[in-house]
N, C-alpha and C positions, 0 to 999 in steps of 0.2 A: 633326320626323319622323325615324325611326330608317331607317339605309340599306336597311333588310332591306323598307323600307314602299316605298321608292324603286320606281316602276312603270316595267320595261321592255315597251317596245312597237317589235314590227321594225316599221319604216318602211315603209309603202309609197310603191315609188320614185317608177312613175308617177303616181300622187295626187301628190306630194312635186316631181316636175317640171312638173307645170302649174302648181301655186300658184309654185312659183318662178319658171319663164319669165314670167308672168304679173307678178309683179313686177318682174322684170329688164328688161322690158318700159316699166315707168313711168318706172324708172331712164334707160333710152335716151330715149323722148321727154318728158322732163323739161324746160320750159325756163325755169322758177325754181329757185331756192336749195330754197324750203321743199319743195317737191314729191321733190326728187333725193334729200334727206337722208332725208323718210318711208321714200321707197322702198329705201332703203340702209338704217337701220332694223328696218326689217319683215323684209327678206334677212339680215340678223343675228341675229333672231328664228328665222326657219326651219332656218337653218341650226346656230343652238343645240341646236336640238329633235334635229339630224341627229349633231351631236358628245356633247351627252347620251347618246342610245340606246348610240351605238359606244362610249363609255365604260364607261355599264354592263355590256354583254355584253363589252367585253375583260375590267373588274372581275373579274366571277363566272367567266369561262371561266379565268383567271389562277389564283383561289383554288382551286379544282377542276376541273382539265383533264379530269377523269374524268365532272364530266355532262354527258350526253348531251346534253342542251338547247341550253346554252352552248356546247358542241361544234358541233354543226349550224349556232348563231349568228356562230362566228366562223366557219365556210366561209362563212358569206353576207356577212357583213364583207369579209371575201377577195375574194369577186367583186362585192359592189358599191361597196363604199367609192371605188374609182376613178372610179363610176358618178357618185356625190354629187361626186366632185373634179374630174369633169367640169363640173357645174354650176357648181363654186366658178369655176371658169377663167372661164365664161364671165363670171361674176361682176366678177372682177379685171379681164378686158379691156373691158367693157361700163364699168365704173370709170374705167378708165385711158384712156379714147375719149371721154369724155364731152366735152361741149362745156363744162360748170359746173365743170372738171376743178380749177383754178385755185382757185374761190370752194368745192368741195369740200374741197378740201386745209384750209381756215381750219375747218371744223367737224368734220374727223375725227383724227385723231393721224396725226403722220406716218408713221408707220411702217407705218401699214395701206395707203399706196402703197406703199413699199418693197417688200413682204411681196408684193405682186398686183406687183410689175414681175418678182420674181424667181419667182414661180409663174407666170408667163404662159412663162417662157423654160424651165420645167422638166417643161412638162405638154402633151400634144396628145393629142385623144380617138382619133386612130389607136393609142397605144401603148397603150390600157387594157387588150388581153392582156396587155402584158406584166407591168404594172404590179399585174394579179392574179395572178400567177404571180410576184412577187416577196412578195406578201403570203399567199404559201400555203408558200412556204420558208420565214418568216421562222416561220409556224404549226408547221413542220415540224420545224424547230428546236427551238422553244419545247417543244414534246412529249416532245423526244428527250433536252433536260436533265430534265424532269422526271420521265421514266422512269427515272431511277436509283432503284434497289434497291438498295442495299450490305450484306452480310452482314458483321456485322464481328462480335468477342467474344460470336456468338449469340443478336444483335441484325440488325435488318434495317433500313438507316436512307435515306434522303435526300443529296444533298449538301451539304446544307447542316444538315441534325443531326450527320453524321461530324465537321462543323469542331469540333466542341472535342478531338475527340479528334487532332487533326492538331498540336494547339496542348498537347499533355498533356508534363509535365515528363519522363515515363517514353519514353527514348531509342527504346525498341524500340516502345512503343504508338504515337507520334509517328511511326516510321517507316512503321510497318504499315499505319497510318491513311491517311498520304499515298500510299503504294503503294495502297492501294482505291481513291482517287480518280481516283489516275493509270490505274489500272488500269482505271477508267469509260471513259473516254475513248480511251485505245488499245484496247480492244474494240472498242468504235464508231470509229473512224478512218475508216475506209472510208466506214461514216455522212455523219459530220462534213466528209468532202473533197467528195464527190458534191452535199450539201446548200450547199455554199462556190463550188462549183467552177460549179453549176449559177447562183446567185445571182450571179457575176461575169459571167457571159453576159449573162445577163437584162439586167443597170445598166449592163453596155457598151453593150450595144444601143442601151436605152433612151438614153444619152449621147449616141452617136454619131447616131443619126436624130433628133435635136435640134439636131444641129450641133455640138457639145460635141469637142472634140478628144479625152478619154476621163471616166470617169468623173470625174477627179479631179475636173477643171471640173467638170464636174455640181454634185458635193457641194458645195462651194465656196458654190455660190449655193444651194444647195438649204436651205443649213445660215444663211443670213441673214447671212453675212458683210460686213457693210455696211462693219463699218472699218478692215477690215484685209484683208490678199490672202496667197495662197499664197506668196510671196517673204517675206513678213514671218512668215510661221509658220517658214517653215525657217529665216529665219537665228533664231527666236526655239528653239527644238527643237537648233542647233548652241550658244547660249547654255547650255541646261539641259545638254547634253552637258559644254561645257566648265567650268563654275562648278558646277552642281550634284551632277554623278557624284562628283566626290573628296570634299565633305560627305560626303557618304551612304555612301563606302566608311568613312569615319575610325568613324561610326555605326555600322557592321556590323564593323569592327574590334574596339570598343569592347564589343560583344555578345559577340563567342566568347570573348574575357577574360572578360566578366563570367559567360561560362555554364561557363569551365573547358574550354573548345575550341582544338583547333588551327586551327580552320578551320570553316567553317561550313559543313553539306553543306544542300540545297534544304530535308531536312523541319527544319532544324533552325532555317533565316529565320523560322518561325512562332512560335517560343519566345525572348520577348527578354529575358526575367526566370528564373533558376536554380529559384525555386522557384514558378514559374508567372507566366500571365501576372494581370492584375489582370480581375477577374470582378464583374458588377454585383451587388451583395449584394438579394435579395428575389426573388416569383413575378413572372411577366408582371406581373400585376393589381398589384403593390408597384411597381412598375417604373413601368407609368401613374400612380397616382396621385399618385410622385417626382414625376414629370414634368408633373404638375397642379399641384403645389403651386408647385413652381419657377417654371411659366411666370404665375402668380400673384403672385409675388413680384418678376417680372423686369418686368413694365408691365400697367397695364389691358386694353390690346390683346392681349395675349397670352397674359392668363387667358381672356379672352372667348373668345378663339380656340379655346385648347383646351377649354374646357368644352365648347364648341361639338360639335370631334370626339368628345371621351368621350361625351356624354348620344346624338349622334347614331350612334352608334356605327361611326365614322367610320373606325378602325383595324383594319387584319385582319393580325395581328402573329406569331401563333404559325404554327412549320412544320409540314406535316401530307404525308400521301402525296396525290399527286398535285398537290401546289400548284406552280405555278412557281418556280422558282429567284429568287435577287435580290429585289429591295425599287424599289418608284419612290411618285410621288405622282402623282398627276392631279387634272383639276377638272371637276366635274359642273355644266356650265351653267344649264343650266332650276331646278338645286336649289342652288346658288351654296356648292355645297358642294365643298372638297378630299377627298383621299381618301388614306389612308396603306395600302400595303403593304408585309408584310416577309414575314420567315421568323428570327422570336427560335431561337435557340440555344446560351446561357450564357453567350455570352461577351461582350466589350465592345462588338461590332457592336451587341448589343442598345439599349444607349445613345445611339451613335452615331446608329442611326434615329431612337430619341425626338427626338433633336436635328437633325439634315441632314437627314430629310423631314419634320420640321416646320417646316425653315426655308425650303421649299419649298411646303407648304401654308397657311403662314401668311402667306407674299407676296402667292398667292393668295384667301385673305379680304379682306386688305386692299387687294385690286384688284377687287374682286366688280363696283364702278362699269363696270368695262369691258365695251361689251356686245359688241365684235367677237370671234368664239372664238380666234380667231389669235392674237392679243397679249393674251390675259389672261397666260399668263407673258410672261417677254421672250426673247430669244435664248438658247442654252445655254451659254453662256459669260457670260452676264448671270446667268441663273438659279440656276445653282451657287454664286455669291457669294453667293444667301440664304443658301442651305443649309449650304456651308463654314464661314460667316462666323457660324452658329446654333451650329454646335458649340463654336466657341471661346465665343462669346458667355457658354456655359452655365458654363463652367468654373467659377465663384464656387459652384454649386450641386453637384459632381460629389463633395461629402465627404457627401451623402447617398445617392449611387449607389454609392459604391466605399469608405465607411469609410477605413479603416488603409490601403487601397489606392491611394489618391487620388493620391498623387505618383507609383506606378507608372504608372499610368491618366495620366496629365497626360505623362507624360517620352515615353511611346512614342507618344499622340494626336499632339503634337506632330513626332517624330521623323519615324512613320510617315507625314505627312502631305509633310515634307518630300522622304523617298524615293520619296513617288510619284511627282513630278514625273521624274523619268527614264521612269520605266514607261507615262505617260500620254503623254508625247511618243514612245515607241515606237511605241505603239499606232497613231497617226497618221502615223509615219514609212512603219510596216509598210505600212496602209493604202496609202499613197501610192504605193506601189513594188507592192505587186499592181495597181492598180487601171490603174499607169503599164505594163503589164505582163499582159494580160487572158489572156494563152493560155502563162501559164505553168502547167506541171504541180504536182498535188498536192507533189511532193516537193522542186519550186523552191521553194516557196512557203513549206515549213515549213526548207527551207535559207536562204530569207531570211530569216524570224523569229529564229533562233539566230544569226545571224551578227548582224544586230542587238540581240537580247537581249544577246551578249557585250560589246557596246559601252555601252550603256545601263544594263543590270545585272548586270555582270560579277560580282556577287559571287554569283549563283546558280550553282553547283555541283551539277551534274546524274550525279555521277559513279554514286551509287546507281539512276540511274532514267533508263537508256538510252531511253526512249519520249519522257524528256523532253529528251535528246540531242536526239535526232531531229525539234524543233521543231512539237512539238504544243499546248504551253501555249496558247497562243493560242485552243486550242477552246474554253478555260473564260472568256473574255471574252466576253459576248453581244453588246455592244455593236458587236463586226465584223461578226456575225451582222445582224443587229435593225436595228442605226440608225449605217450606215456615217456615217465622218468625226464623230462625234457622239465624243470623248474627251481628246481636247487643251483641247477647251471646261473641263475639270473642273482643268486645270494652270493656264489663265488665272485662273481664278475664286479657285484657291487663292492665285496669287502673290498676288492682290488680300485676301481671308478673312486671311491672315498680317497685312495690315495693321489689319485691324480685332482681331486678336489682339492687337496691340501695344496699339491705343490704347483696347480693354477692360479689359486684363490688366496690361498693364506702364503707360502713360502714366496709366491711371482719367481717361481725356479723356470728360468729361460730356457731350460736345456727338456722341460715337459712335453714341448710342441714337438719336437724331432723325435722324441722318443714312442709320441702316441703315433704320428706316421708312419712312424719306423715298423709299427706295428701293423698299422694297416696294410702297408704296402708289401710285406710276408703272406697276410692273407692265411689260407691253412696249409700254409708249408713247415709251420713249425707248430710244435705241440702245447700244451698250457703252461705248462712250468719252463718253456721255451723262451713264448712269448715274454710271460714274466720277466725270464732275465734281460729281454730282448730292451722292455717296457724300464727298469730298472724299477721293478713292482716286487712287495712280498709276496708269496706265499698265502691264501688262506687255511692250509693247512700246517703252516710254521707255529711253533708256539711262541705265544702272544699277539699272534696279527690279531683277532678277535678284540686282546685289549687295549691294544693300540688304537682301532678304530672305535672302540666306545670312549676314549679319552678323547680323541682327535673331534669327536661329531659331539661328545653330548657338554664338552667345553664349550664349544663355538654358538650351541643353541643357548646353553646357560647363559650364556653373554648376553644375550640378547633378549631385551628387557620389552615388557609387554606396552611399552608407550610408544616402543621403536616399529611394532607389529600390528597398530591398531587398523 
């Protein structure tokens, strides 16, 4: 069944909370094994039906923000979603009380306690204003990126069509381009702080009358942290500070040589190759079928998989006006089907989704077994290691994507990958210190950003683009927007992704393929440092993984000599 066949139907809540209480009900006076697990079960059933619909209408309201329909849909999302997570709660405590609590735990995966001890402590149905009024900011947002219009060269584009032009070998097109974008965003300022400024109230609140000392705690548990704690992310964030920032400068050193630069100004981090960057050779529809063949040739599960999304037409890839910014994947319960969205535009991000939201969608096939909605992925800092770990995975196949370009394409995947880790522990640094910080002003706020960007990524050079002096960058991250604390997850994932790059790419260790399945096909039934073992991955909070992967990555780029990268 093709997704356009997929039938959305709004829920109705009240119908939708009798059958539930009514189950939840069996659940509480349960007093065998077989009886508790039907009725657990059937509430997994219902509550698919509930993550389906909401799935759907984010899908379609995502691709086109501009109908009406799906418009209307997600304001009702907005106010009742809290509604249904009302019921979840009660779900989880009525779980977590049971008297079979013990002989439950043996038939369900652990993790679906986890998940209900740390939703019981992050939800109470007095807050559900507020909690719709966090999801109609987050709509509000989402709108206000994807109203960009950019007039550029007498064209009128997107923010995310302008990127190739930000990435254009032509000094001044490169400039002008990124001044458009920048220029999005300090127009809207005012926008963007009110819609920030409002949203930090709101998750105080919500914090604080939960008992929560501020949001930070909040997020913390909200975000599934089961193995690790706030103490261990900062000294792991003063790690990437001290070991990984001077990599990454030698890396950006190495760039303005190779571009014929003194110095590298902001629009010029976009351009790492003199005479462009490398570009995936073919149309969208070339692009897919690469990517069919490849995953064809890479395992049986992973042809299946994708033929899977292509025939169901599972992928909504090209950018268009009014679509949402960014790219994710999701999974449609009731139809055991993933979902890829992007926004393709020529450049090698194009790729990059073929690969990291496939390797996010295709964990999800091969978790379909799971019927609880909550752990069909796993935590996001688990989840990202599909995805990361898919894009290196791919590498053997990338001389059909990128021709004669393939070593440019390979030198910067790599590179780039490494210097995000700065940038991804800022994000969560930044986080920390608003949230540690709730009635600071718009303009503390973008004076904390730049006082930690200089630390973090000091090679950004704003001297052309005073607005980004002024510590605005951060508006074009959605994820501070969207799904606070949700960023550092993708630094962890990576230190872990580098090692399966190694034992792909450099060791040809046979036994990598069963082990990255092996993970997928757990899904979120096992925890992070679970998976790990599961993965036979370190730790990135072990001491040395940090210099393990600066040796492993910034050897391999050292090797590779700039006549081999032209």
């Amino acid at each position: 069944m093709k997704f356009s066949d997929y039938t959305y139907l709004r829920p109705n809540y009240e119908t939708y909370k009798v059958e539930f209480l009514k189950t939840l009900q069996l659940l509480t006076d349960a007093t065998g094994l077989s009886e508790a697990v039907n009725a657990v079960q059937h509430l997994n059933e219902l509550r698919g039906t509930i993550e389906t619909a909401y799935n759907l209408a984010m899908i379609r309201n995502s691709v086109d923000t501009n109908d009406a329909f799906y418009e209307k849909e997600d304001e009702f999302w907005n106010e009742y979603q809290p509604l249904f997570q009302e019921l979840d709660f009660q779900f989880y405590q009525a779980l977590l009380s049971s008297d079979l609590l013990e002989e439950l735990k043996t038939a369900f995966p652990a993790t679906l306690f986890l998940f209900a001890e740390g939703r019981v402590k992050t939800f109470h149905s007095d807050l559900i204003p507020l909690f719709q009024k966090e999801n109609q900011l987050c709509s509000d947002f989402s709108k206000l990126v994807a109203s960009a219009q950019i007039s550029f060269e007498g064209e009128i584009y997107t923010l995310s069509q302008i990127t190739p032009f930000t990435q254009s070998v032509d000094e001044t097109t490169r400039r002008q381009a990124t001044e458009k974008v920048t220029g999005f965003y300090a127009e809207n300022e005012a926008k963007f702080d009110a819609i920030y400024d409002e949203m930090i109230q709101v998750r105080t609140e919500i914090a604080t009358k939960l008992g929560f000392k501020n949001y930070v705690e909040f997020g913390d548990v909200l975000m599934n942290r089961w193995d690790y704690d706030r103490p261990m992310i900062e000294t792991y964030r003063s790690e990437v500070l001290q070991k990984i920032v001077p990599v990454t400068q030698k890396l950006y050193e190495r760039q303005a040589k190779r571009n014929g630069l003194s110095k590298l100004h902001f629009h010029d981090l976009s351009l790492v190759f003199p005479n462009g960057n490398a570009t995936p050779k073919g149309t969208p529809e070339e692009l897919v079928a690469k990517a069919q063949k490849m995953y064809h040739e890479l395992s049986p599960e992973t042809g299946e998989f994708f033929d899977f999304m292509v025939n169901n037409e599972l992928l909504d890839l090209l950018s268009k006006t009014g679509k949402q910014a960014g790219g994710y994947c999701t999974y449609i319960q009731d139809y055991q089907s993933p979902f890829i969205f992007a926004n393709f535009n020529g450049t090698s991000h194009d790729v990059d989704v073929l690969t990291h939201e496939a390797g996010h969608a295709f964990q999800t096939y091969e978790s379909r077994w799971i019927k609880e909605p909550e752990i069909v992925f796993p935590n996001y800092e688990s989840c990202e290691i599909h995805s990361m770990s898919m894009e290196f995975i791919a590498w053997p196949w990338m001389d059909d994507f990128f021709e004669e370009q393939t070593n440019k394409y390979k030198f910067n995947h790599l590179a780039s990958a490494l210097q995000f880790l700065p940038y991804g522990v800022l994000v969560d640094h930044f986080q920390q210190e608003v949230y540690s910080n709730p009635n600071w002003t718009p303009a503390e706020r973008k004076a904390c950003w730049r006082a930690l960007e200089k630390q973090y990524c000091p090679e950004r050079d704003y001297e052309l683009f005073p607005e980004l002096e002024n510590g605005i960058y951060w508006f074009r991250q959605g994820h501070i927007f969207t799904s606070p604390f949700y960023y550092i997850d993708y630094t962890l994932a990576q230190v872990c992704a580098f090692q399966f790059w190694k034992r792909f790419n450099v060791d040809k260790d046979e036994t990598a393929w069963q082990d990255y399945l092996a993970i997928c096909q757990v899904g979120g039934t096992k925890t992070f440092l679970e998976i790990l073992n599961i993965a036979h991955l370190q730790s990135p909070f072990e001491a040395g993984a940090l210099d393990d992967t600066i040796i492993l990555v910034d050897d391999y780029l050292s090797s590779v000599t700039e006549e081999q990268i032209k």
